[in-house]
C-alpha positions as CSV (number, residue, x, y, z in Angstrom):
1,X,-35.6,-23.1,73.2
2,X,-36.3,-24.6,76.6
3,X,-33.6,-23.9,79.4
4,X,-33.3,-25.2,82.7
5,X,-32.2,-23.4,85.5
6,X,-30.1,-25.5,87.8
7,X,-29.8,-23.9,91.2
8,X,-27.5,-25.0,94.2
9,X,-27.8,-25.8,98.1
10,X,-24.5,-25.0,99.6
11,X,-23.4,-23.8,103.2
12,X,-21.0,-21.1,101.2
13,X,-23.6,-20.6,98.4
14,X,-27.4,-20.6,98.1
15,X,-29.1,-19.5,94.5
16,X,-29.2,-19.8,90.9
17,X,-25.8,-21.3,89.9
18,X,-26.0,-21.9,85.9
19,X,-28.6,-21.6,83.3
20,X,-28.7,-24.1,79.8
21,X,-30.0,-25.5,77.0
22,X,-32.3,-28.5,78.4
23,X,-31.2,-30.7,75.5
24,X,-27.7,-30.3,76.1
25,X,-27.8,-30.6,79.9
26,X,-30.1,-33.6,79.7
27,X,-27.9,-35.7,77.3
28,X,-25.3,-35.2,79.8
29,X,-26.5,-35.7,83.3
30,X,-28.8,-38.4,84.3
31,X,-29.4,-36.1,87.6
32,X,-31.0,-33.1,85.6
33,X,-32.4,-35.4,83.1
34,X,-34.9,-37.5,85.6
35,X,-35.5,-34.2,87.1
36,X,-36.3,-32.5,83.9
37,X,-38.7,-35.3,83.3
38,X,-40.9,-34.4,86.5
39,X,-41.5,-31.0,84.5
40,X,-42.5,-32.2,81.2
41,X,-44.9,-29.0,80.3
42,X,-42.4,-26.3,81.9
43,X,-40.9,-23.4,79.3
44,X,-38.1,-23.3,81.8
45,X,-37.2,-25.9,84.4
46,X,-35.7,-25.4,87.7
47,X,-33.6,-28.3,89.5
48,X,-31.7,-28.0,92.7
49,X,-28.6,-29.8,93.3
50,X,-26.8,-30.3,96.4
51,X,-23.6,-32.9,97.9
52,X,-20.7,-31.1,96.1
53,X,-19.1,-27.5,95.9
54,X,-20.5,-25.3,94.2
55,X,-17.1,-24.1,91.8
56,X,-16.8,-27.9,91.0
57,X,-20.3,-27.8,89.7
58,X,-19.9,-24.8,88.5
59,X,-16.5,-26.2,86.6
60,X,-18.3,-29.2,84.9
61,X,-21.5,-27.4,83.9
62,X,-19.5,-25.1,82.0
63,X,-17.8,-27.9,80.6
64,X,-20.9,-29.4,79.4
65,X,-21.7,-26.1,77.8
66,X,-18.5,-25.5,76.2
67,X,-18.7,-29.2,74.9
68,X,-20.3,-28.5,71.5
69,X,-18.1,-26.1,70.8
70,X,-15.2,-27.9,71.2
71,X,-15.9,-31.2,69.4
72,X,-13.9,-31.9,66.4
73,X,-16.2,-34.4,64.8
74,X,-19.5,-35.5,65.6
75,X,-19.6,-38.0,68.2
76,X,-17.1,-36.9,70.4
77,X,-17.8,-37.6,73.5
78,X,-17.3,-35.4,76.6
79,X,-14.2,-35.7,78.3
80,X,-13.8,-33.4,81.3
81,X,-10.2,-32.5,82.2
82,X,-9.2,-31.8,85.7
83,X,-5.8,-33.0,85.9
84,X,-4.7,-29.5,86.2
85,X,-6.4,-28.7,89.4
86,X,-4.8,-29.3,93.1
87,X,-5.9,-32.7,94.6
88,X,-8.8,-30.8,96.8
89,X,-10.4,-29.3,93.5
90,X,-10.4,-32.6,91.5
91,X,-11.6,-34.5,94.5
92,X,-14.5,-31.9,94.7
93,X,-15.3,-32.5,90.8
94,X,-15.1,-36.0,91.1
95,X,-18.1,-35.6,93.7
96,X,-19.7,-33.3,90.8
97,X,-19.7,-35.4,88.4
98,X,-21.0,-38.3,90.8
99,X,-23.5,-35.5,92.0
100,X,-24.8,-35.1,88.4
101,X,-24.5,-38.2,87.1
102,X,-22.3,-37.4,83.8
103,X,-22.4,-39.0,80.7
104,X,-20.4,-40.6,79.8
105,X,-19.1,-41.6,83.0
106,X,-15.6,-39.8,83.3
107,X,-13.3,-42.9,85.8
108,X,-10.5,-40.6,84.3
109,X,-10.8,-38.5,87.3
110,X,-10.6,-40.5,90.2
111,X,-7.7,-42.5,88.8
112,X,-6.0,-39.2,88.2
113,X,-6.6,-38.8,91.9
114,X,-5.1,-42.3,92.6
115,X,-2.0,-41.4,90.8
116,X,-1.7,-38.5,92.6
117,X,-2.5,-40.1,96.2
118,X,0.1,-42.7,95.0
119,X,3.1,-40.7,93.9
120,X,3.2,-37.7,96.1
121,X,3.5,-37.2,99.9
122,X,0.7,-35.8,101.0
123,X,0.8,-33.1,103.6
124,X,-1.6,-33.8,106.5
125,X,-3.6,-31.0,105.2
126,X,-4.6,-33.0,101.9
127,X,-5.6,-35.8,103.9
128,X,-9.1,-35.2,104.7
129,X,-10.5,-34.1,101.8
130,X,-10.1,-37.4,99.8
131,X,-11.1,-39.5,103.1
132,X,-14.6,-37.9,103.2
133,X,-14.9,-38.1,99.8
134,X,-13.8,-42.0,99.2
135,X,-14.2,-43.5,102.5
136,X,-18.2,-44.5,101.9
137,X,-16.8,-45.7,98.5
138,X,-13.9,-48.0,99.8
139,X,-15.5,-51.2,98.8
140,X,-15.5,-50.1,95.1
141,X,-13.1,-47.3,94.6
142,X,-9.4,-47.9,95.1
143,X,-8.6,-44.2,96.2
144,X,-9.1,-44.3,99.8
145,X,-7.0,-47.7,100.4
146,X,-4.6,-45.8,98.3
147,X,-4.5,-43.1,100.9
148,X,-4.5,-45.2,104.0
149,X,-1.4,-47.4,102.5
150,X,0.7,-44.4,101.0
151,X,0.1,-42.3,104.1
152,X,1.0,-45.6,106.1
153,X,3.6,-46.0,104.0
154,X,5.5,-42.3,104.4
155,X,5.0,-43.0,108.2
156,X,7.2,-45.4,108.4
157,X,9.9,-44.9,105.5
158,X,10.0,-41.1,107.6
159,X,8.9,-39.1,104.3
160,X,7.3,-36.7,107.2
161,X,9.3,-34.5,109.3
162,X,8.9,-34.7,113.0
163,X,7.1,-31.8,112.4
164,X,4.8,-32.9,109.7
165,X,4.2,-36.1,111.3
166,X,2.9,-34.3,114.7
167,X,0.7,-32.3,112.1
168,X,-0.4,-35.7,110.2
169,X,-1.8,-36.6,113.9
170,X,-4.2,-34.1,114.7
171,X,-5.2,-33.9,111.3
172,X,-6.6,-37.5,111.5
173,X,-7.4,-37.6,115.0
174,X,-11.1,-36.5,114.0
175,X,-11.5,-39.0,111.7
176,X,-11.0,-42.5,113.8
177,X,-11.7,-44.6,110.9
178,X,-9.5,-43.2,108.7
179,X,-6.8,-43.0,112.0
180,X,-7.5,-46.7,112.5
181,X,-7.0,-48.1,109.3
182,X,-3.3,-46.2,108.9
183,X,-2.1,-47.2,112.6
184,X,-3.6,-51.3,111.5
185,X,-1.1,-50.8,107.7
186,X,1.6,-49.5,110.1
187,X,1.5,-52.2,113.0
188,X,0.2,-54.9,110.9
189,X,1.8,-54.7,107.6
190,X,4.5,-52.2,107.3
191,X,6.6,-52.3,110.1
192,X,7.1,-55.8,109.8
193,X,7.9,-55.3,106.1
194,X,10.5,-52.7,107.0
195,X,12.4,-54.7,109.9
196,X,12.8,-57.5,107.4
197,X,14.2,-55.3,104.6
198,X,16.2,-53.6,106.9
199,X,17.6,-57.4,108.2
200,X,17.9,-58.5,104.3
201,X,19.7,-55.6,103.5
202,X,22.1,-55.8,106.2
203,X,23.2,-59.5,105.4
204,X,23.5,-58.3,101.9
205,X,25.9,-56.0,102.6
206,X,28.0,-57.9,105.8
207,X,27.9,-60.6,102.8
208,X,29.8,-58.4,100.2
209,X,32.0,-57.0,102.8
210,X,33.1,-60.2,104.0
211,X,33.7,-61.6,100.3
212,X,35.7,-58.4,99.0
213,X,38.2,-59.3,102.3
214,X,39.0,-62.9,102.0
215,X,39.0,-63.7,98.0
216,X,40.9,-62.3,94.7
217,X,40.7,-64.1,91.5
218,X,44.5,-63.6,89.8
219,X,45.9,-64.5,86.7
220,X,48.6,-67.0,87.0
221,X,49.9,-70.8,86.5
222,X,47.7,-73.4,87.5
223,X,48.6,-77.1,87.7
224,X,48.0,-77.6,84.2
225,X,50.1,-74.7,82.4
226,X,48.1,-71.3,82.4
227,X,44.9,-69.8,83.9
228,X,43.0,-68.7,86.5
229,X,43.6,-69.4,90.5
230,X,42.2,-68.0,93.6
231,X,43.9,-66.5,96.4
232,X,42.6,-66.4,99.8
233,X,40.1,-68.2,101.7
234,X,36.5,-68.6,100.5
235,X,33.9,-68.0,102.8
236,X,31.2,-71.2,102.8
């Protein structure tokens, strides 16, 4: 049985990372496989990969392997599961799995990390992981607009403490772009957005005020025999 040995190039982790069957890794990353191809005559092929942690790696290469196992009928496909992990770890498996060049591809993942971006305020300390991740992919991937508008978004609708939003500022202050874009949401979109709900919703309720004061519908005689009347004046 030929194996490959698949080492990794990390600044926390230099080595041998994983070991496996070259038929099993090759069917499910294109990486490995056009690799593996280079070594057509080798008993046991090495390939170095590099551009993701190594524990996310490490997390979908021992999904790979654990794949057969796991099928309950032939062609099942491989489905890797990270919505258990903390935005930071699925974020780092989501570059994996780009890294690697899975197959199937898995867009699972990063609209998991959409959802999560979109329906939970983020502490400034999540921030930067996604934004290195997904701002080279903004033109194609919806995550890292997702960031910029929701993060806009708690700005302004003071999700943040005063605390939290002192903290939000240094944490994106090394990352102008990413700074940029959530001051242009704020100035540009939001803000203007909140000022006129904040007008619409205060005619809405001087409205109701002013219409509970000056009318009251009563039962009573009318000029032909009985029904309803209204007391009061009407506003216009």
């Amino acid at each position: 049985m030929t194996v490959v040995r698949i080492f990794v190039q990390a600044p926390t982790q230099t080595g041998l990372l994983y070991t496996m069957n070259e038929e099993k890794i090759r069917a499910a990353s294109s990486t490995i496989d056009n690799a593996s191809t280079r070594q057509p005559y080798a008993p046991v092929k090495s390939v170095e990969i590099s551009g993701a942690a190594p524990a996310a790696f490490r997390f979908v290469l021992t999904c790979i392997d654990e794949h057969e196992k796991s099928k309950r009928r032939p062609g099942d496909e491989l489905r890797i599961k990270a919505h258990e992990e903390p935005l930071a770890g699925t974020t780092a498996i989501y570059e994996a799995i780009e890294v690697l060049g899975i197959k199937p591809p898995q867009p699972h993942i990063e609209n998991h990390i959409i959802g999560h971006i979109a329906h939970n305020t983020l502490r400034p300390n999540e921030l930067v992981t996604p934004h290195k991740t997904f701002v080279g992919r903004r033109e194609t991937s919806k995550a890292w607009r997702t960031l910029v508008h929701q993060t806009a978004y708690y700005v302004v609708y003071q999700e943040y403490t005063p605390e939290e939003a002192d903290a939000l500022q240094r944490a994106v202050a090394p990352y102008p772009e990413l700074r940029s874009a959530i001051e242009t949401k704020i100035v540009n979109e939001l803000l203007p957005r909140k000022a006129f709900e904040d007008e619409t919703r205060a005619n809405i309720e001087t409205g109701l005020a002013v219409g509970r004061g000056e009318k009251r519908i009563v039962a009573g005689k009318t000029g032909r025999g009985k029904g309803m009347r209204i007391e009061g004046e009407m506003s216009p």
